[in-house]
Structure formats: structure tokens, C-alpha cells
MARBA-84189 format. One line per 8 residues: their letters; for each residue x, y, z of C-alpha. Coordinates in pm, whole numbers, plus 32768, in hexadecimal, padded with zeros to 4 digits. Example, Ala and Ser with C-alpha at 12.3 -4.5 7.8 and 13.67 -1.06 7.14 Angstrom:
<rs>
as	84CE/7E3E/830C ~ 8557/7F96/82CA
</rs>
This chain:
<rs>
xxxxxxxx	809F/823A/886F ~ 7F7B/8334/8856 ~ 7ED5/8358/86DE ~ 7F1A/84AF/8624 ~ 7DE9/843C/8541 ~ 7CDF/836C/8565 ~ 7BC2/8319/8481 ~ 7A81/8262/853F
xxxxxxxx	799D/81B4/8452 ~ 79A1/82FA/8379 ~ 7892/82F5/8255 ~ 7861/83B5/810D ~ 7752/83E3/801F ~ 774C/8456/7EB6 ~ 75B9/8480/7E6E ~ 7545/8326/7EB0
xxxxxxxx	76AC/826F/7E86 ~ 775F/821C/7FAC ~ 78E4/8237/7F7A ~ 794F/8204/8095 ~ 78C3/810B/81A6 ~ 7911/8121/8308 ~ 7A78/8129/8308 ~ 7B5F/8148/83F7
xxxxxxxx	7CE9/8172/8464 ~ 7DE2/8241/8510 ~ 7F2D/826B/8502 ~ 8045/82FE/862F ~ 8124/842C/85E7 ~ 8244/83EC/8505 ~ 8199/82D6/844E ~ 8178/82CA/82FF
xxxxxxxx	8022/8210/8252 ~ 7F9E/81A0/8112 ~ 7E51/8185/8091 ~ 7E51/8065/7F94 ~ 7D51/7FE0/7EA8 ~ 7CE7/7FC5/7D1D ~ 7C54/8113/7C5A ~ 7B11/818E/7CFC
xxxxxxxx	7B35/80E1/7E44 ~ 7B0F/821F/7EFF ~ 7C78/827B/7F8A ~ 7C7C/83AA/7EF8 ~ 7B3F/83F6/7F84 ~ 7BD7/83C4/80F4 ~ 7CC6/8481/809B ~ 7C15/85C3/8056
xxxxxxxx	7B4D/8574/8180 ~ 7C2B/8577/8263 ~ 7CC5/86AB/81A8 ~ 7B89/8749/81D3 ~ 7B0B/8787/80A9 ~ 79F8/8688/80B9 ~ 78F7/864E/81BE ~ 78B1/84FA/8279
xxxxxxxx	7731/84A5/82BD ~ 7799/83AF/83EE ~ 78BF/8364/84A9 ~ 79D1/845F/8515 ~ 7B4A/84D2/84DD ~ 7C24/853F/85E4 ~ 7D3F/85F3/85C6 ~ 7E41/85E6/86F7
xxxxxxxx	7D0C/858F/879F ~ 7C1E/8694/874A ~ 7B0A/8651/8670 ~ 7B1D/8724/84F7 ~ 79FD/8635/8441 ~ 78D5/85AE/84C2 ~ 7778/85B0/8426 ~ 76F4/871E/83F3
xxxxxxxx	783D/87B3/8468 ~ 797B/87FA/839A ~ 7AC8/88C2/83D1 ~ 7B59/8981/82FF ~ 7C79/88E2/8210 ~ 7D43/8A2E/827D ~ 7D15/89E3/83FD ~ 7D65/887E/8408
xxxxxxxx	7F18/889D/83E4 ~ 7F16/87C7/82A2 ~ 8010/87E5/819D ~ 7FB0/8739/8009 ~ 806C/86C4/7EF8 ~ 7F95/86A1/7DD4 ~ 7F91/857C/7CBF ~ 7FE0/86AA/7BE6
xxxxxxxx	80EA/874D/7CBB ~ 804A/88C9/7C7C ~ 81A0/8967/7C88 ~ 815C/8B00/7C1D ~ 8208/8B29/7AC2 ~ 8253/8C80/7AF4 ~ 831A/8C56/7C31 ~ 846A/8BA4/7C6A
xxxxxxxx	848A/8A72/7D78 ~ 84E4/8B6F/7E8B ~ 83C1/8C3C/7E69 ~ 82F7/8AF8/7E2E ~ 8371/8A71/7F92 ~ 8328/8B88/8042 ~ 81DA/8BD0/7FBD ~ 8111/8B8C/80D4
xxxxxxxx	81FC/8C29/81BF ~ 817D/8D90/8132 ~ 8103/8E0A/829F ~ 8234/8D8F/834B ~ 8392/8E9D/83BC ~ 8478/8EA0/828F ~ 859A/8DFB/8333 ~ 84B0/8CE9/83A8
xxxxxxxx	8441/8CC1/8266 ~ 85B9/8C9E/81EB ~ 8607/8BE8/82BC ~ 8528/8ADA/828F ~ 851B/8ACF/812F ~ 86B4/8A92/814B ~ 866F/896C/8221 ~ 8569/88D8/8129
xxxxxxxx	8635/8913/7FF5 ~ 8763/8888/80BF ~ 86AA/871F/8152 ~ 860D/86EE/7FFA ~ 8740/8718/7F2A ~ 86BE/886E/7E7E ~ 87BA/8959/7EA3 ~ 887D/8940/7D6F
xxxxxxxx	8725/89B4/7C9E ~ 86C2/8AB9/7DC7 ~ 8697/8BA0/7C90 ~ 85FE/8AD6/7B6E ~ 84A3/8AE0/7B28 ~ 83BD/8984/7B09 ~ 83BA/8979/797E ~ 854B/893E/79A8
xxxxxxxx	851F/883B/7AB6 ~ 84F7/869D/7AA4 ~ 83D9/85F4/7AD9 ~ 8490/8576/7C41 ~ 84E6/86DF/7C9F ~ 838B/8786/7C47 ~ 8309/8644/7D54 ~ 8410/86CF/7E3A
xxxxxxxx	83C2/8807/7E25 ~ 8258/87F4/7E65 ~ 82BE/8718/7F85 ~ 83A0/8846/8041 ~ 8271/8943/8006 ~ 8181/8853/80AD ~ 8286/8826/81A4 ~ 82DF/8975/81EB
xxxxxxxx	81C5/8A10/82CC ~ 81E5/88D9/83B9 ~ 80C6/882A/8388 ~ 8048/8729/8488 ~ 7FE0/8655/8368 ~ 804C/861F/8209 ~ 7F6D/8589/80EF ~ 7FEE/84E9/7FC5
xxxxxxxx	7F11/84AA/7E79 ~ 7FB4/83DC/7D6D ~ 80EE/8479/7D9F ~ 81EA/839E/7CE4 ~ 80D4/8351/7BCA ~ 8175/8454/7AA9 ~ 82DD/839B/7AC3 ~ 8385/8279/7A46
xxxxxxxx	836E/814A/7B1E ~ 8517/8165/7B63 ~ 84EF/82DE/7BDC ~ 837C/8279/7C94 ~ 842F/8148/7D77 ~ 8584/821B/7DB9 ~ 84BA/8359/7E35 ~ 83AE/82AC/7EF4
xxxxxxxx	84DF/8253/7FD2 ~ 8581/83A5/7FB4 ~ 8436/8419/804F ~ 8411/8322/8156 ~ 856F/8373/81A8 ~ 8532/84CC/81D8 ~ 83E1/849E/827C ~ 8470/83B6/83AF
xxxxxxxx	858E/84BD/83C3 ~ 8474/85C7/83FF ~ 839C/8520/84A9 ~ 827E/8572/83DB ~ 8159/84AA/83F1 ~ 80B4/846C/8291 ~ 7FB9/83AF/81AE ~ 8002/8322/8041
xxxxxxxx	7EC9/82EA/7F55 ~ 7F66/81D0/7E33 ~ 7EB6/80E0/7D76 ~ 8053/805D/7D3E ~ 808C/7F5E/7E76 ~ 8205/7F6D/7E06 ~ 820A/80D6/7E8F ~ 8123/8085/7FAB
xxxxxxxx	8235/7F91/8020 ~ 836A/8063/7FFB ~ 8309/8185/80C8 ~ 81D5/8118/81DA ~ 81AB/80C0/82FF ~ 8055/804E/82F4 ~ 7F90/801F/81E3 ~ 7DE2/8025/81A5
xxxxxxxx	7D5E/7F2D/80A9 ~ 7C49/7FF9/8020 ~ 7B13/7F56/7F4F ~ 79D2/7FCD/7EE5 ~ 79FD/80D3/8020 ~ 7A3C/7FE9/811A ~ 7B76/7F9C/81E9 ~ 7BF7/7E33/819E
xxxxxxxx	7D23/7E2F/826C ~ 7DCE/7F07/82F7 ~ 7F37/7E99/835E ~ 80CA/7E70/8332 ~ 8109/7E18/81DC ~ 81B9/7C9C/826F ~ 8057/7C72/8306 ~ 7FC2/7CC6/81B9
xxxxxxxx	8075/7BFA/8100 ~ 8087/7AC2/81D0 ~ 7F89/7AF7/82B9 ~ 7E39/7B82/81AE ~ 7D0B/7BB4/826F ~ 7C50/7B43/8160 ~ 7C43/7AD4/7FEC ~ 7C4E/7C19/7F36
xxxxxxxx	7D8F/7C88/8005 ~ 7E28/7B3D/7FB9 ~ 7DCF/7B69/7E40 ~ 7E39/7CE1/7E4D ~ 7F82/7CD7/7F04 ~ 80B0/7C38/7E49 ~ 8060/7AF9/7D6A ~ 7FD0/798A/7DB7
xxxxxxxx	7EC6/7896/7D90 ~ 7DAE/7813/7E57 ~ 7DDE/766F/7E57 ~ 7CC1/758C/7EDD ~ 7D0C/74F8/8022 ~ 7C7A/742F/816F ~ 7CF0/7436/82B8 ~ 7D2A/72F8/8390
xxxxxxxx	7CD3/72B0/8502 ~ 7E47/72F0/8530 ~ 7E24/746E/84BE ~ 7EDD/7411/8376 ~ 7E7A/7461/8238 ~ 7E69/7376/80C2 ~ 7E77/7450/7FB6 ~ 7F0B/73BC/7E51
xxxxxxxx	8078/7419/7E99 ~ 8068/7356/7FBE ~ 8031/7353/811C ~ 8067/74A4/81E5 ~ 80D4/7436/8379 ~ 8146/75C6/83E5 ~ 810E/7718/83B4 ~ 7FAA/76F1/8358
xxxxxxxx	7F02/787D/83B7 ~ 7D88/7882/83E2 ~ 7CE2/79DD/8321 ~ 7BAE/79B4/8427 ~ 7C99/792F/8546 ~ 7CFC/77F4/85F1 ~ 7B82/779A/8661 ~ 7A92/77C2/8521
xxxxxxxx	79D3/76B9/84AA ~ 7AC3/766D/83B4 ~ 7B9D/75D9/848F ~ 7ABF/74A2/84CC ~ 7B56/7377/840F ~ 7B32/732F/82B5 ~ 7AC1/749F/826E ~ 7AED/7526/8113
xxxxxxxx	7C08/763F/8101 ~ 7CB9/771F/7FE5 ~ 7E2C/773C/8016 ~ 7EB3/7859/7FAD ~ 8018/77ED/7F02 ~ 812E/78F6/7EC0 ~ 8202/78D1/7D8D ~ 8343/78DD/7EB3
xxxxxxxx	8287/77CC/7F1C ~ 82CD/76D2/7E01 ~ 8424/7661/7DCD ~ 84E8/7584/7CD1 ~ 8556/7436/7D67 ~ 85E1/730E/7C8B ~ 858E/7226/7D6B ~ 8417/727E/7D8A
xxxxxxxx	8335/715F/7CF3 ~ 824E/72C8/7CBA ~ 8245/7318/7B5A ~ 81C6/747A/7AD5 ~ 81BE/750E/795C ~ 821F/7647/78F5 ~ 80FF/76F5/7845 ~ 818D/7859/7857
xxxxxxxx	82E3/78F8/789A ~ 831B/7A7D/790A ~ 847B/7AE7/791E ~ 84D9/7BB9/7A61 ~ 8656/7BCC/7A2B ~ 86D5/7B25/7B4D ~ 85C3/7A31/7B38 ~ 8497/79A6/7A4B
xxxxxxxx	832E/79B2/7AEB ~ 82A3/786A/7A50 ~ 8135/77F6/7A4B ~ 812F/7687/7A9D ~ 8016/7576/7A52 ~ 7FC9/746B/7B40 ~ 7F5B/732A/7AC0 ~ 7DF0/7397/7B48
xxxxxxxx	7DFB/7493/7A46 ~ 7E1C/75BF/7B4D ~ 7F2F/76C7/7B1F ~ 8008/775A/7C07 ~ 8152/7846/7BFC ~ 82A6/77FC/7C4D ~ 83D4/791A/7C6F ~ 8509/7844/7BCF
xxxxxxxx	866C/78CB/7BBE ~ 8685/7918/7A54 ~ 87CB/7864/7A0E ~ 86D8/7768/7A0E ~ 862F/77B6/78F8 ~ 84F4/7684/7882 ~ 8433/7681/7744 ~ 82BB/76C6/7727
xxxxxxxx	8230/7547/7731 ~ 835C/74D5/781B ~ 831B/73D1/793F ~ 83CF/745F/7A7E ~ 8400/73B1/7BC3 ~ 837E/7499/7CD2 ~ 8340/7492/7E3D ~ 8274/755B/7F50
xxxxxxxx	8352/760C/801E ~ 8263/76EE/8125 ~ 829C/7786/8281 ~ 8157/77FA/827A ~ 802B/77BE/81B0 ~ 7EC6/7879/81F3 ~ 7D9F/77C9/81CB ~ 7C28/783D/815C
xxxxxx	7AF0/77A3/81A0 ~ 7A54/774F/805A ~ 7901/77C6/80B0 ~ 7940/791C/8102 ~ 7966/79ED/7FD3 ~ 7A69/7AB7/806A
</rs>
């Protein structure tokens, strides 16, 4: 499958700060992507780039194969087929949610124009306030709306900024998969800027694990989760803890919980130095990973207790003194300073070599 976009080892420069580093992805037609990462990483940053509206020093972007950024050369934002939706939304006050959708479809027949707005306003679930005006809308139809004018002058592209970050967290989950929904139906290729991995997971494809303007991974969000290239993606995405560990001539490893004989994954792969014998690891230990088990001569004490509804997220002390997190159906329900019986119950574990700092 041929790439609609690719970035190669892009670069960009605010006066002597580098935001972002050398980074690099692409994605086919009719996938969707995320760009991931804390506040200030630089994902917004890509975003405009590839938009357009900012230059790159090195690297390039290609677009369906042709190049739109490279150093000393940009295309216009107007030229390049992509369609926005905003953080803000930037819905026009003074004109209802037809005349919104079909703003950019000024220079097109009438009955085209019709037309396609109808079809928008139909697939997005918009008929029924055709004539209202944004000050009368929700939050989730104002995000729709925006969405159907980016949508309707057929972009080869569409950008997302912090779309869902002005609504609840209920509304943000249910219409990130509205969106996907109506994205796959389309077959719109697109890229999501969140700091919010919750929404990265519910509507991409592939997803960029942006820090300090550099790509960290970019991958499936299984792969990300169980498969981190590195420390800061196993830190970022979904919870856990990094236990001391060594492996044996056998390939197994000793950590605290006990000994691991499967499913041990290799960040740096099967043949780095870390796989030598009696080499010093971190495991990386999901809370799914920990389980209760009466018969377990492993004892752990509660130290804290956070309530999830159909379960309790507990943070467990070892008798080294070393915490880690357990998910615990919350009909079973401990006390802060309670001894539980636990065991280690892992598929797969990934390993780190101590002496790299990621």
C-alpha cells in the first residue's frame, strides 16, 4: 500500500530551539494517525507543518508522492487539498450549520454545493439543526460541524488539533468513535494531535510518540503498549512499573515476583548485549499483570486504593519496599495496610537494559 503522506526526517527551528528533530512517518490512504506526546513536545508543530503553515529547514513531506516541504521550498496551505478542524472549532456565529458546511464550497455550481452539504449534514447526523446557528448548538455538534466543513471540499488530508479537548470526557470517548466511524466509512485519511492517549486509542490507526521533537515510536497502539520501544513510551502509555531483574543462561528472567520462563520481548531485540547471562534488566510490570491468588506464598500491602467502578487500581508494596499496581475486581474491596496474596500472571513481559537511559 503506497503512502498518501510521508514525512522524511523533517526538521524545524524556532530561532535557535529545535522543535522538532528529524522525524519521520507515513501513513496509506484511509488511515487514520495520531501524534501523541506531553505539552510542548512538538505535535502541534508537525502538524502545521505538514499543513503548511510552517517551514522545515531539513527533511521533506510528500504528499501522494509529490514533495510540498523541503528546506527553502514551501506550498501553499491552499494548494495542498487539506481540510482543519481547529482546537477551537471556528464555527462563523453569524451563519447557521448549512452555510457553515458549505463555506468553502463558495466557487463550486449551486446544486453541487447542495448537494454535498446534504450528504455531510446527513453522514454526520446534522440535519435536524440544518437551520440553527452555533450559539444554539452542543459542544459535540459545534465538533461535528466543523468536521463536515473540513470535510466538504474533499480534502486529500484532514488535520485534527485538540479536537475533543473543550468536552466532557463521556462526550470526548463516544465521539472520537463517532468520528472514526465516519472516517473509515469515507475513506478519509487523517491525523489527530492529543496529548489524551485515551482518544489516541479509540480512533487510530497508528499512533507517533512525540518528545522533545523527536519520534519515539511510531506504531499500533498493541505494539505500544506491549511492545514500548523504549522507557519513556513504556512510562507514557497506560500504567506500570519498572522491577529490577537478571536474565539466566536459559533466557529467563529473576525479578522479585518470581521467575519469568515466556513471553519475555527485548526493546533493543533478541541479540543486544543484554542478553548475555546474568545481565541487569528492568521489567516493565502491568497492573493486568498482577493478580490475587490465595494460594500464593507472595504477600503485597495495600498502600493506596483508587476506585474504578468495576474494579479498584491498588498500589501494592513488596517486602523489598518497591511498589507496584494491581487492577482488582472491586467486589473485592482490601483496606489501606492489608496483606494480599498475589501472583505474576504475564504473557509477555518487556525487558530494559539498565544502562541505557532510555
Amino acid at each position: 500500500m503506497s503512502a498518501l503522506l510521508e514525512l522524511d526526517r523533517i526538521s524545524h527551528v524556532y530561532g535557535r530551539q529545535t522543535i522538532v528533530d528529524e522525524l519521520s512517518f507515513e501513513l496509506a490512504k484511509g488511515e487514520i494517525g495520531c501524534l501523541l506526546g506531553p505539552s510542548g513536545c512538538g505535535k502541534t508543530t508537525v502538524l502545521r507543518c505538514i499543513a503548511g503553515f510552517e517551514p522545515v529547514v531539513s527533511g521533506e513531506i510528500r504528499l501522494n508522492g509529490l514533495s510540498v516541504s523541503r528546506a527553502g521550498f514551501v506550498l501553499s496551505p491552499e494548494q495542498r487539498r487539506i481540510g482543519m478542524v481547529f482546537q477551537e472549532y471556528a464555527l462563523f456565529p453569524h451563519l447557521n450549520v448549512t452555510a457553515n458546511v458549505g463555506f468553502g464550497l463558495h466557487h463550486s455550481p449551486k446544486a453541487e454545493r447542495v448537494r454535498r452539504v446534504t450528504e455531510l449534514l446527513q453522514v454526520t447526523g446534522l440535519m435536524e439543526v440544518a437551520d440553527r446557528y452555533p450559539h444554539e448548538l452542543s459542544g459535540g455538534q459545534q465538533q461535528r460541524v466543523a468536521l463536515a466543513r473540513a470535510l466538504a471540499p474533499r480534502p486529500a488530508l484532514l488535520l485534527l488539533d485538540e479536537p475533543f479537548s473543550n468536552l466532557d470526557v463521556s462526550l470526548r470517548e463516544r465521539l472520537g468513535q463517532e468520528i472514526r466511524e465516519l472516517l473509515k466509512e469515507l475513506n478519509i485519511t487523517a491525523i489527530l494531535v492529543t496529548h489524551d492517549q485515551t482518544e489516541a486509542f479509540a480512533v487510530a490507526d497508528k499512533i507517533g510518540v512525540i518528545l522533545a521533537g523527536k519520534m519515539m515510536q511510531w506504531s499500533s497502539a498493541y505494539d505500544l503498549y506491549h511492545r514500548p520501544a523504549n522507557r519513556f513510551v513504556a512510562d507514557f502509555i497506560g500504567q506500570g512499573v519498572l522491577l529490577p531483574g537478571k536474565i539466566s543462561s536459559s533466557g529467563e528472567v529473576e525479578i522479585e515476583l518470581g521467575i519469568l520462563t515466556r513471553g519475555v520481548y527485548h526493546s533493543c531485540g533478541p541479540a543486544c548485549e543484554l542478553c548475555r547471562a546474568g545481565g541487569p534488566v528492568d521489567v516493565l510490570i502491568r497492573p493486568d499483570h498482577i493478580i490475587l491468588d490465595k494460594d500464593s506464598p507472595l504477600r503485597a500491602e495495600v498502600v493506596y486504593k483508587a476506585f474504578r467502578g468495576a474494579e479498584i487500581l491498588y498500589t501494592l508494596r513488596l517486602t523489598s519496599g518497591r511498589t507496584l499496581l494491581s487492577r482488582i475486581p472491586s467486589c473485592y474491596d482490601y483496606a489501606v495496610g492489608e496483606k494480599i496474596a498475589i501472583k505474576l500472571e504475564a504473557d509477555q513481559v518487556v525487558v530494559f537494559d539498565q544502562s541505557l537511559d532510555f
